[in-house]
Structures are given as C-alpha cells and as structure tokens.
N, C-alpha and C positions, 0 to 999 in steps of 0.2 A: 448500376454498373457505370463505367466512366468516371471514379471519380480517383482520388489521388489517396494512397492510404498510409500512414507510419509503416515503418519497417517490424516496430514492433506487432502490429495487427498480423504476422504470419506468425502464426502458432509457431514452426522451429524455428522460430528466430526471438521467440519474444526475452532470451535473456539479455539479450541484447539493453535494455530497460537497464541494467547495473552496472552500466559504464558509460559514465557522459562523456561529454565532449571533452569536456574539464582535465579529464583524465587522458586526453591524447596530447601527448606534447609536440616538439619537432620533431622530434630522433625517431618517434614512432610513427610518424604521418610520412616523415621520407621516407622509412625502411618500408612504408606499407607503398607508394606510389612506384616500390622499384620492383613489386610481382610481376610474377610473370600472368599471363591470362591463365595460362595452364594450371596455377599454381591457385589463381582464384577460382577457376571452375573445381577443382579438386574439391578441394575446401568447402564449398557450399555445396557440392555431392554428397561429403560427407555429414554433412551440418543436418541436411535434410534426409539424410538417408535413398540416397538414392545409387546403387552400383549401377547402371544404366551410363552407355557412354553416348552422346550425340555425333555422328560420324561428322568429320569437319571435311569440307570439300566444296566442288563448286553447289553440290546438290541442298548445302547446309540452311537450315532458314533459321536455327536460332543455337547458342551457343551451349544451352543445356533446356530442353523440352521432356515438362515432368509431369507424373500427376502426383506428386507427393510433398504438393504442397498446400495447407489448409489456411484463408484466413478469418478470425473469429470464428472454429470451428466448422467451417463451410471447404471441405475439398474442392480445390482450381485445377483446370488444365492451367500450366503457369510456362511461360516462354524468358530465356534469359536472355539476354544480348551483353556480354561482357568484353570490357578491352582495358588490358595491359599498360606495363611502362613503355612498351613500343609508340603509344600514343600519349605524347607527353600532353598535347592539347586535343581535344576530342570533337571534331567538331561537325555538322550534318553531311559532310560531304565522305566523312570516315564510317559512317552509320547508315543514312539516309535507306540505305539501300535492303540495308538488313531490318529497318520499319519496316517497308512496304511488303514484305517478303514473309513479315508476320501476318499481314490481313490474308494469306493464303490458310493460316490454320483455325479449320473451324471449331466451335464451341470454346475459346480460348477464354479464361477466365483473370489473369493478369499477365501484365508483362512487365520483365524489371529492366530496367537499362543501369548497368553498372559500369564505372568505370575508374583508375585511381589516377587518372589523369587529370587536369582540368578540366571539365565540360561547358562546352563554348555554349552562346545563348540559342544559336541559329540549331544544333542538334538538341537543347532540352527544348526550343519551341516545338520543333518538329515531332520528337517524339508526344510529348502531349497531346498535341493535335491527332498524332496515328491513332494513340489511346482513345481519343472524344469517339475521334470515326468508327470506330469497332468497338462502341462503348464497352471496353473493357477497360476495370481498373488494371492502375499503375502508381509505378513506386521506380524511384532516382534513388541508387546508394552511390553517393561521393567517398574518395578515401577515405573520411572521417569516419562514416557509416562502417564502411568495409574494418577501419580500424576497430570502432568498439564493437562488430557483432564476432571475427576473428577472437576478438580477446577472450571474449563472453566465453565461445565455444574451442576454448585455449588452442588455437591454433596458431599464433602468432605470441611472439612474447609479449606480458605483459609491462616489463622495463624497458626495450628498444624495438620493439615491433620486426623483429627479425622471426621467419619460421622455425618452428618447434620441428626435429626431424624424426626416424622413427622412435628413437632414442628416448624424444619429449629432452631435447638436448636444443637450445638457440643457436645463430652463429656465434653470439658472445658471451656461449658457457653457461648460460642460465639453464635450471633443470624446472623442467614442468613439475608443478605440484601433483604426488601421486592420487591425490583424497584420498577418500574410504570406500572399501570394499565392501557393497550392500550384495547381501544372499536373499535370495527371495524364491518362493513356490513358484514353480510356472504353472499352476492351475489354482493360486490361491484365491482364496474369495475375498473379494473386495469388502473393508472395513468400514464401518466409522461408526461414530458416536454422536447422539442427539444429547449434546448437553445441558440443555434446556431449553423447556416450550412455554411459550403462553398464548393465554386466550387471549386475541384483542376484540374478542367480536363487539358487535352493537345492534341496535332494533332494525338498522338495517342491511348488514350482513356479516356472516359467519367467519372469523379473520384469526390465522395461526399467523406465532414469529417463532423460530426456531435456530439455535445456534448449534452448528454443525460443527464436529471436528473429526479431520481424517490426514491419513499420511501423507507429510511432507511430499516425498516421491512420487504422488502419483500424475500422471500425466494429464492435462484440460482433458483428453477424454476419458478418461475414468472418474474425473473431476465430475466433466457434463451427465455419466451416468448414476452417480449418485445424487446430483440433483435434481434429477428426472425421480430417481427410487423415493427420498423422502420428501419430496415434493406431493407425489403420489400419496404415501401414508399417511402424510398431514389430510389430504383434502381428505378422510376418511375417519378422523380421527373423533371421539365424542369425550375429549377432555373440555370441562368447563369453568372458569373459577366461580362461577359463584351459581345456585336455582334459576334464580332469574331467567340467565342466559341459558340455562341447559332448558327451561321449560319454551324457550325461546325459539332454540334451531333443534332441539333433540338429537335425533338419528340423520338429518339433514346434512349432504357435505360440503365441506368451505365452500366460499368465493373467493377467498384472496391466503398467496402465502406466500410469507417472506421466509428467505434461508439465507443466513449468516454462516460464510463458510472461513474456518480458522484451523491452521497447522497445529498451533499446540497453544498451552494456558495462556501464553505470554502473547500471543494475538489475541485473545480473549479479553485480556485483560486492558491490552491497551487499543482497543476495536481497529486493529490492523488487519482487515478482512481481507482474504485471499480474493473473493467475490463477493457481493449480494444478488439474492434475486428474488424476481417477484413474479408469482402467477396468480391470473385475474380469469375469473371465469368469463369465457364471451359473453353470457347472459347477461352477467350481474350491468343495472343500471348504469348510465354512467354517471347518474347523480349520488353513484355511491360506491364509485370507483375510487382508489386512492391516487394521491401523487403517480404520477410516472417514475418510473428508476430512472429514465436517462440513460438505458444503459448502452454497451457497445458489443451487443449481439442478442440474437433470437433464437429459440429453442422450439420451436412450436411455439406455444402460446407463454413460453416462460422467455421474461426477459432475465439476461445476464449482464451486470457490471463488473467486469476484472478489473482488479485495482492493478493498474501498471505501477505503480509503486512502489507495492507489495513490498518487495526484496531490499528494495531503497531504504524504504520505514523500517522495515527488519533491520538491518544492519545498523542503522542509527539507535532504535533501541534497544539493541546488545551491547552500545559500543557505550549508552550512559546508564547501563545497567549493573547494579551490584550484587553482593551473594549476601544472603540473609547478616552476618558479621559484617560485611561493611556498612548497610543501611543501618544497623542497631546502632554501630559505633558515630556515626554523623548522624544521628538522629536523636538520640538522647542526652548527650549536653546538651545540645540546642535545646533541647525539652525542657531539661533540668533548670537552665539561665531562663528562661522563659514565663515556666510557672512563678518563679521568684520575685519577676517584675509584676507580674499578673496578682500575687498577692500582694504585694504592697499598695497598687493601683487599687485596689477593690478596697482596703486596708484604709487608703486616703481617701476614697470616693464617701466610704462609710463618715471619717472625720468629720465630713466637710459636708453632709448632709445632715450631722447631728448638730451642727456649729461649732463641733472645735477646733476648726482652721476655715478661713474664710475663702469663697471660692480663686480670688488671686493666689492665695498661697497653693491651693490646691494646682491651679495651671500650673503654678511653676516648677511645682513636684514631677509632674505629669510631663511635663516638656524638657525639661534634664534627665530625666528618664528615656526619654522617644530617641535622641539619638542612637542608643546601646540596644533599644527593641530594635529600632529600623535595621540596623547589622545584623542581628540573629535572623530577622526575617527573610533577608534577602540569603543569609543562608542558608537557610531552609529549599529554597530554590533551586539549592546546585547538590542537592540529596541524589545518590544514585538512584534510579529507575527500579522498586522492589520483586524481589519475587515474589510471587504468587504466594506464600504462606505467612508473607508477613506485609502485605498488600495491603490489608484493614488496617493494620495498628499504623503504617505511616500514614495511609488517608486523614483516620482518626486525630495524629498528631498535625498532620497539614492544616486539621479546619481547626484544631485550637489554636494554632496558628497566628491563623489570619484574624481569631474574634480577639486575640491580645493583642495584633496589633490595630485592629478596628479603636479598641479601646484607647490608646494613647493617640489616635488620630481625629477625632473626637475633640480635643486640646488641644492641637498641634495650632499653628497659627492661621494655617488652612483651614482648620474645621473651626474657628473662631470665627470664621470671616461666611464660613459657609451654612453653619446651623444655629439659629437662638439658643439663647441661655436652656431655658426651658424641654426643647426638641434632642441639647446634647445628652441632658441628663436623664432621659426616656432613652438615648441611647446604649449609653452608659447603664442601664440597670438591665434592658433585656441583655444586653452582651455580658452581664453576669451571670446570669441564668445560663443563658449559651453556654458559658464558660463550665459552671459544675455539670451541667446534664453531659459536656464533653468530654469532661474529667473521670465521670464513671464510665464512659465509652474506652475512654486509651486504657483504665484498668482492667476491662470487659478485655478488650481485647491483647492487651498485655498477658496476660493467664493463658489465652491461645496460641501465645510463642513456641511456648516451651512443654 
C-alpha cells in the first residue's frame, strides 16, 4: 500500500491504454479543461458504474466514495476528490482540506485526486504525502489523463473534446459511433478453448504450457475465472509426450503451469497475448522453480501478466494485415523474380566450381545480380501481415527469402572482406541445399491454399 499506481491499473479504466497522449491535441485538452466538476463526476459514475450520488455539502469528505472500484482485480474502498474549470490553477490551499478530510475514512484503499486545471506543485506534494501517511495507494489524473480515459469510454468527442449528449451528438455536430449490437444469454456458460498443450516436464518437475482462447468480450473477471478453471485442469492432467516422462510423474500432479491467453487465431498467430500466467506449486524446490512472470497481479498462488498493450498491438496488426488475395498477390512475383536469381546463382556457383568460369568472373556475376535481389528482398518486408490459412506458405516463402539473399551476400563486397575463399563456398553449398529442401516446403505448402 502507499505506492503510486497507472490509471490504467484500475480495471474500469483500463481502456484507457488505446489513446495516448499523442492523440490529444489542443482543441481537445481545452474543450476538456472547460468541464464542469459536475460533468467529470457524472462521467466516471458512469465509467465505473456506479448510480450512487455523494451528498456535496459542508458534511462532504470526498467528491465521489465507492466501492466499485477494482485494481488489478483486488476490489478498493476508492475516495475521489475532483475539481473543475472553476479551478483554473489547483493549488493546496483549494484542496488541502479535502486530503485531511480523507484520513477520516477507514479501510480506504486508493484515492484519486483529479483535476483539468493545472495542478500546482504544493497540492500534488501534499497529496502524496496524505497518501504515504494512510498508506494508501494513489493516482493524479491531469486533463490529459481525463482526456484519453473520456474518450476511451466515448464520453467526450473524440475530434474536439467537446461532450457527447444524450443523443451521442457533440457540440460540434459530431455523432458518436453506434458499434455493434452484442446479444448474449444471461446465464450463459462461460466458454473457451484449450488450443494446445504441451508437456514440458523434466527429472525434476512436472510442467504444462497451454494456449487458451476465449471471447473477446469477456470481462478481467471472467478472464481471472477461467484461469483459475484450466489452470486447475492442467495441474491434473496425465498427457505426456513421450514413456520416459509418463514413467516419470505418472498420476502425479504438475508443479508449474503456464497459460497463454488469446482472443482469436490472429493473437495466436502473432503471440499478442491478452495475458500469460504462471502457477508454481509452493512445494516444488526452488532449485527447480522457473523464471518469475514478472507479472502485474496475484491470484492466489497464480501470477498474472496483462499485456497493457493488447489493444495497441491489435490494431497495428489489423492495420498491416491483408486478406488471403492481397498476401498471394505481393507475394508471388516476388517469389517468382526470385527463384529466377536463385537459379542462375546456383547455375554459376555450379560453373565455377567445375572451372568453367573463374571465381572473379563468378563475383561479378553475383554482384550485378545483388542489387536487383537486395529490392525484392526488401520487399518482401512490407508483405501484408497473413491470415491464418495462408500463414505457412508466406513463412515458407520468407525463409527462401532470406537463404537467396544470404547467397549473393556471400559475394557482395562485404562478405569478401568478411569470409575466406574457402568458408564462402561452404556457405554457398549449404544454402543450396536450404534452398531445394525450402522449395519442397513452399510447394508442400502451396497445395494447402487451395
């Protein structure tokens, strides 16, 4: 307790996370600096769900006092102290009063000091200090703060930071986005899929990794209950890959399990994990404990790492992702110009290890060549992001790739200077081999297109 914590660390606030700074300009830091108090307590009532109104009067000790607010799934008693554009500069002697006023409430679990004023240095020391003394964590939202968590939970426009009214209408005519209309069971049963386990045990303990995928929508705490559920199933589990290890632990249950938790293929695919987490049995040695997660909460004996990121990573990889027809179509020219060089080089490599062109002539073949691979190569780089079913054949075309371009780098005036005669041309004949064994792979995997 007592220590300072992100805004995003409170569970209703964590989407907060998908609007940086970056994204608040002037026009919305002013429109945000000109709320009313009224109008920011509103708003985070709502944000948090809380109908419950704090009676404001002389008897008042904090501007909204709730318990409906959780961070890193740990429920706070949570105390607000909030101030307006009435307070254009915010300073301890505007405040001071309403600190002390908190150490009246007991079991208090954080306090926020918010304000879209400027907040002078003598009110953020002071608050801190109230925080140390009642070691209770805290958290400062400055207008910026206020601006991206507002936006996150569309209450505020996202082009001039003016409020959305009932309408979902701005003052300047902008209409909120309606989304999508989710229908759902109120007593459905919580889903998901274990899309694959493996064993990692060893001689000295019994060890699952499992990758989890479940709905988008579901809340951190439906989240935290399925990783309690197969977290569970794992430590019980008697899958083993190989005698050995099954004559090993048998019927025995884990010590350690890891869960990779993914929204759908395309975190899977690109390990944009929603979470990881790891459970260690308290027994098990420590000389045969694993790494720590690191993570940034506890479960009982399970640690959890939420990737704040999540949604950030998401949208970047949707935004250089293509649909099966754009990947084929940027992908195979390049292929096509590719192999092309790739046999000639093999073609001359052969020449000139039988002696019918002398290894100069050979370089020179090879290095008028290299400028025209090095362009395909580098466009190979800016290939759109695949989906999931054609995931393998672009992998597949990536590493022949890089062994055709290995192979004219090798000659380039670089790898002249950097490998003996002798050490290129050992290069140059494994990365032939590379080359055909990769060439039945793109066809392997080519035939699984379609």
């Amino acid at each position: 307790m007592g220590k300072l914590i992100k805004i995003h660390d409170i569970d209703e606030f964590s989407e907060v996370k998908n609007i940086l700074e970056a994204n608040i300009n002037k026009m919305i830091l002013s429109n945000v600096r000109n709320l009313e108090e009224k109008e920011i307590e509103r708003f985070l009532r709502e944000i948090i769900h809380d109908p419950n109104e704090t009676p404001h009067g002389p008897t008042e000790i904090a501007d909204i006092l709730t318990t409906h607010v959780h961070v890193r799934g740990e429920k706070r008693l949570a105390a607000f102290v909030l101030k307006g554009r009435s307070f254009q500069k915010v300073s301890s002697k505007d405040v001071g009063h309403q600190f002390l006023k908190l150490r009246q409430i007991p079991h208090l679990g954080l306090i926020v000091f918010g304000a879209v004023g400027n907040i002078q240095d003598d009110a953020h020391r002071d608050f801190v200090q109230m925080a140390k003394d009642a070691s209770c964590d805290y958290l400062i939202i400055d207008a910026f703060d206020f601006a991206r968590l507002f936006i996150a939970y569309e209450k505020i426009c996202p082009k001039d930071g003016t409020p959305y009214d009932d309408t979902g209408t701005c003052l300047k005519g902008h209409v909120r986005d309606k989304g999508l209309t989710l229908e759902m069971e109120v007593k459905e049963k919580v889903r998901y899929t274990i899309v694959s386990q493996k064993d990692l045990s060893h001689e000295g303990a019994k060890r699952y990794s499992a990758i989890v995928l479940l709905d988008r929508h579901y809340q951190r705490d439906v989240v935290r209950k399925i990783i309690q559920e197969v977290t569970e199933k794992l430590k019980h589990s008697n899958y083993y890959r190989n005698e050995r290890i099954k004559t090993r632990w048998g019927k025995s249950p884990a010590h350690v399990v890891w869960l990779f938790i993914a929204c759908d293929l395309e975190d899977i695919q690109n390990a944009n994990w929603l979470c990881r987490t790891c459970w260690v049995d308290p027994s098990l040695p420590e000389s045969m404990r694993p790494f720590k997660l690191n993570g940034n909460e506890r479960m009982g004996d399970i640690e959890i790492h939420w990737n704040d990121d999540y949604k950030l990573c998401k949208n970047l990889f949707e935004e250089y992702s293509g649909t099966k027809e754009e990947v084929l179509e940027a992908i195979n020219p390049i292929l096509s110009e590719m192999l092309k060089f790739a046999d000639q080089a093999i073609d001359c490599f052969k020449r000139y290890r039988q002696g019918e062109i002398s290894e100069n002539e050979f370089i020179q073949k090879m290095q008028k060549m290299k400028p025209k691979v090095g362009e395909l190569y580098s466009q190979s780089g800016n290939i759109p992001s695949p989906p999931p079913d054609c995931g393998d054949y672009d992998q597949a075309c990536q590493d022949i790739f890089a062994i055709i371009h290995n192979m004219f780098l090798y000659y380039s005036e670089e790898g002249l200077k950097r490998w003996p005669k002798q050490y290129r041309d050992k290069l140059m004949k494994d990365s032939i081999d590379q080359f055909y064994e990769n060439l039945y792979r793109i066809e392997f995997e080519e035939k699984k297109l379609h």
